[in-house]
C-alpha positions in Angstrom: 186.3 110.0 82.6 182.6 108.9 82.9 180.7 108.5 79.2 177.3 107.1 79.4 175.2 107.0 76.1 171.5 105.5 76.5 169.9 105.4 72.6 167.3 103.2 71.3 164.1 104.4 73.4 162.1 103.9 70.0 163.5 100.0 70.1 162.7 99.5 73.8 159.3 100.5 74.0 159.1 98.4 70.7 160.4 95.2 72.7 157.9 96.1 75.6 155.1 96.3 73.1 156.4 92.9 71.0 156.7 90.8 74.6 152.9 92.3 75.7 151.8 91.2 71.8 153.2 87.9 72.2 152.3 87.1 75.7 148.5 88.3 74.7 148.5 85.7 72.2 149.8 82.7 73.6 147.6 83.0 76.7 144.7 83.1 74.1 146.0 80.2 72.2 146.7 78.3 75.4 143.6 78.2 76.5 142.1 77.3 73.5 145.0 74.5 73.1 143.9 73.0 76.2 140.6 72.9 75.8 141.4 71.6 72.1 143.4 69.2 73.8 141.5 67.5 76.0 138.8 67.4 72.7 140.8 65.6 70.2 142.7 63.7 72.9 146.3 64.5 72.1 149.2 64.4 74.6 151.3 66.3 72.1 148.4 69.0 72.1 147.9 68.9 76.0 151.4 68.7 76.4 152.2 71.8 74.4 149.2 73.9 75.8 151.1 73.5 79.3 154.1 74.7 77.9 152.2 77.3 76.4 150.8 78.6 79.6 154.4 78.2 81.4 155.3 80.1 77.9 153.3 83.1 79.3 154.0 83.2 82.8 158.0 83.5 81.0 156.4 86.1 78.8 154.6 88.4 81.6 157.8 88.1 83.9 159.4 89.3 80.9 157.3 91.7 80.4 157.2 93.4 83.7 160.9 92.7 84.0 161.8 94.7 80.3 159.3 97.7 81.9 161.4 97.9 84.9 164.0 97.9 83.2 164.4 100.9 81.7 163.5 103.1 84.5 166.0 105.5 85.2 168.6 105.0 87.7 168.8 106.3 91.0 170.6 106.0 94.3 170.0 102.7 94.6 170.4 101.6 91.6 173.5 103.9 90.0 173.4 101.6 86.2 169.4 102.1 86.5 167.9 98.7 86.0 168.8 97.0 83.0 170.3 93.9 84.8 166.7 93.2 85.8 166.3 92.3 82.1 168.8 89.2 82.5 166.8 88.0 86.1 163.9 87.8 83.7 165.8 85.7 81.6 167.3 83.7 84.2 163.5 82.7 85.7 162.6 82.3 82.3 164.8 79.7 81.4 164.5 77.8 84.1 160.4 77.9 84.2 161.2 76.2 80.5 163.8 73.6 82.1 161.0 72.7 84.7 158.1 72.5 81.8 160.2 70.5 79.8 161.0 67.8 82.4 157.4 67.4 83.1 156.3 66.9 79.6 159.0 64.1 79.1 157.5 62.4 81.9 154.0 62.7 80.3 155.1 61.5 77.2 157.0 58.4 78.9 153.8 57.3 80.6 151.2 57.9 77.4 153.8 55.4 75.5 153.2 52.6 77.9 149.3 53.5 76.5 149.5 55.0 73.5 146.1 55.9 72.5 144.6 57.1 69.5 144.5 61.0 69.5 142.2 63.2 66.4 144.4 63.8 64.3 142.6 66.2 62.2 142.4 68.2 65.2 146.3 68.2 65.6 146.3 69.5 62.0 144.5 72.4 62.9 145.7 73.3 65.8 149.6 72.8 64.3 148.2 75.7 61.6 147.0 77.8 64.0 150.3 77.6 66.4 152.6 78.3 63.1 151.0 81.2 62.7 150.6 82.7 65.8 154.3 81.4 67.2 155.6 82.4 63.9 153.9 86.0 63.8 155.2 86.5 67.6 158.9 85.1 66.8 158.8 87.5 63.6 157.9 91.1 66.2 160.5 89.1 68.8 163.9 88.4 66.7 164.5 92.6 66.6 164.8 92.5 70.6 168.5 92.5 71.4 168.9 92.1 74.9 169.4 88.6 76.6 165.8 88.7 77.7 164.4 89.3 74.1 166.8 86.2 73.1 165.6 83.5 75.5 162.2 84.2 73.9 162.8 84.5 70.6 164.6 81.7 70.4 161.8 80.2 72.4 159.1 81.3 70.2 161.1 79.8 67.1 161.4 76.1 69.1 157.6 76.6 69.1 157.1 77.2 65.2 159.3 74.4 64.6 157.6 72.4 66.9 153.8 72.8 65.3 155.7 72.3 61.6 157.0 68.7 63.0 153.0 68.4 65.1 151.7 68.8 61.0 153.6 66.5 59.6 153.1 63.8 61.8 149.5 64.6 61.8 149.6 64.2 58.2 151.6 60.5 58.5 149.2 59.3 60.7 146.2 60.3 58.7 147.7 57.1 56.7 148.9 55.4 59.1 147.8 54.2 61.9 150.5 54.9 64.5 149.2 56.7 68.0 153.2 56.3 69.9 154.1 59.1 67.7 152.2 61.9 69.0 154.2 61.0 72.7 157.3 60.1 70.7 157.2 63.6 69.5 156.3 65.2 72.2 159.0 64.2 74.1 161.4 64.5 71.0 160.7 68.3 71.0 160.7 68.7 74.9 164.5 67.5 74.8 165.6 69.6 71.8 163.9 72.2 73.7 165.6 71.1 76.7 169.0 71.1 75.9 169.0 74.5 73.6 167.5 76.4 77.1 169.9 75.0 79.4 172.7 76.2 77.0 171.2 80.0 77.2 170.7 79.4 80.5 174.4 79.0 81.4 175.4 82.1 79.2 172.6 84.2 80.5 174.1 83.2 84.2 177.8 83.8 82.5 176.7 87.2 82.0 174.4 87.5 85.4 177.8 86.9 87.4 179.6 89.6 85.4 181.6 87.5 82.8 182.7 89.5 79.7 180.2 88.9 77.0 181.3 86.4 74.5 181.6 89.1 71.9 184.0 91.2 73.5 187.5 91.2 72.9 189.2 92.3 75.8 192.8 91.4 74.4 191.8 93.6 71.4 190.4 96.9 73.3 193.9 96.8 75.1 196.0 96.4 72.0 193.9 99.0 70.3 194.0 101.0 73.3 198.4 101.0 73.5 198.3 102.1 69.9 196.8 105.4 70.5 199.4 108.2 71.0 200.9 109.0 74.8 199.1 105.7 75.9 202.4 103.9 77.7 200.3 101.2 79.0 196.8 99.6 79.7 195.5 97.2 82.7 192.4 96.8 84.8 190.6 96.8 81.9 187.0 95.1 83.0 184.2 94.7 80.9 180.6 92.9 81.6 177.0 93.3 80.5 174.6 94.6 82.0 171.4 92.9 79.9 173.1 91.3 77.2 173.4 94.5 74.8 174.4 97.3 76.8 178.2 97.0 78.2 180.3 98.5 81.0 183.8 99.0 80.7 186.3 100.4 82.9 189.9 100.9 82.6 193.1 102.5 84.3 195.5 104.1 81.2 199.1 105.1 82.0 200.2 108.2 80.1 203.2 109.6 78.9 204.6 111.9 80.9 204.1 115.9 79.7 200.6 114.9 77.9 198.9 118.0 77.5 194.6 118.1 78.1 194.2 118.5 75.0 195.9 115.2 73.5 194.3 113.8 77.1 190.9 114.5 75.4 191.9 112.8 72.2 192.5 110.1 74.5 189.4 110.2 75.6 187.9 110.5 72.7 189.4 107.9 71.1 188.7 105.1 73.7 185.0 106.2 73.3 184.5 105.3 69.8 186.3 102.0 70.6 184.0 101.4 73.2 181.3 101.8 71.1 182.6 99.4 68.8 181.9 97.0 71.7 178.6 98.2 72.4 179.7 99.6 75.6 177.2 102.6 76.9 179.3 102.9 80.7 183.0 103.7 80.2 184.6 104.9 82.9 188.7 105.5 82.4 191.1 106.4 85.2 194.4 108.3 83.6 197.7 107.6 85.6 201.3 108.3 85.2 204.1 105.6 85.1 205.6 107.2 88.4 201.8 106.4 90.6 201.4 103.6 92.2 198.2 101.8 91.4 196.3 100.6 94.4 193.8 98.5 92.8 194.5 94.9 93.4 193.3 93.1 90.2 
């Protein structure tokens, strides 16, 4: 048995359009950042406007990556291309990793000179990236596959970020205290940091065919041995394809004497429990206790 269900083309072409939105208006911002920057002489500013445009090299590799992948499969390609989504993540999260180290290094260097940036100018600027981050984050968070993750959760590091840019904006208005635009620069790039490498690991988890952290596959066998004329369950596999859509596949022993129609109850039934699971690819092999099974593991 072979049950494929593909749903959600409304949803997809919605993440398309959310990751072209939000790549439009960080490039924008970006450049103005950076040009900001350099104005009001902030490292924090400067610092983030490179992230920004590493943001949307991340954010067109998404993009093209999410378009490609929901072309249709072919020969080449017999689950069509939705594993291209998790590569985008992949290069995503390490394009972050790389940005982040280098803005730690700035940040250690301007605090052997700190000097004093316009902090006015980081005021408005932290406004303006709430806003737009926050807006992009808000069209973001309905994505659901791995790819859509990494960059909402991204986007979200970025809101917080300009909230903590305005308040220290706003402290040194008062006080006069230039290591703390480098002191948060750097505090940010490490919480930033340490959250990607985290979804970097699981994104590779899934890359290399893991079962997805919200599977049970103890309880899709126990469920499975419930059903009636099921005598027995194993090579039961399971992996992600993008981080939403699942694969399983499974070899079920039968009683002997089941008729096809209690076989397609069978069926039937271990479809809906895939579902459950959000697996779109189930493929079952039925076999009798008197067949030997070749398959190795």
């Amino acid at each position: 048995m072979h049950n494929h269900e593909h749903n959600g083309d409304q949803g997809s072409a919605n993440t398309i359009g959310t990751i072209r939105l939000a790549f439009l208006l960080n490039l924008v911002f970006a450049i103005g950042e950076f040009i900001g920057g350099l104005y009001i002489n902030s490292i924090a500013i400067l610092s983030d406007s490179l992230h920004d445009f590493g943001d949307c090299i991340s954010l067109g590799l998404s993009w093209y990556f999410e378009r490609l992948s929901h072309r249709d499969r072919n020969g080449k390609y017999s689950y069509g291309f939705r594993r291209f989504s998790l590569l985008g993540a992949v290069i995503n999260a390490i394009i972050l990793i790389v940005g982040s180290v280098f803005i730690i290094r700035e940040a250690i260097l301007r605090l052997a000179t700190p000097v004093q940036a316009n902090v006015k100018g980081m005021a408005i600027f932290a406004v303006i990236g709430v806003i737009v981050n926050g807006y992009a984050a808000y069209r973001m968070q309905r994505g659901k596959t791995m790819n859509a993750r990494v960059l909402t959760w991204h986007l979200l590091e970025d809101v917080l970020g300009w909230v903590a840019v305005l308040v220290i904006s706003i402290v040194m208005m008062f006080v006069d205290i230039p290591a703390l635009d480098p002191i948060l620069s750097m505090g940010l790039s490490v919480f930033v940091l340490y959250n990607v490498v985290k979804m970097l690991v699981k994104t590779i988890s899934l890359f290399l065919q893991a079962v997805p952290a919200e599977v049970d596959l103890d309880e899709i066998e126990r469920r499975i041995k419930r059903l009636n004329n099921v005598v027995d369950v194993h090579h039961t596999h399971v992996w992600s394809l993008d981080g939403e859509e699942n694969v399983l596949t499974t070899h079920i022993v039968l009683a002997e004497g089941s008729k096809s129609t209690e076989i397609r109850s069978i069926k039937n039934s271990i479809r809906e429990i895939a579902r459950e699971f959000h697996c779109e690819h189930t493929t079952v092999e039925f076999e009798y206790l008197k067949e030997d099974c070749s398959m190795p593991c």
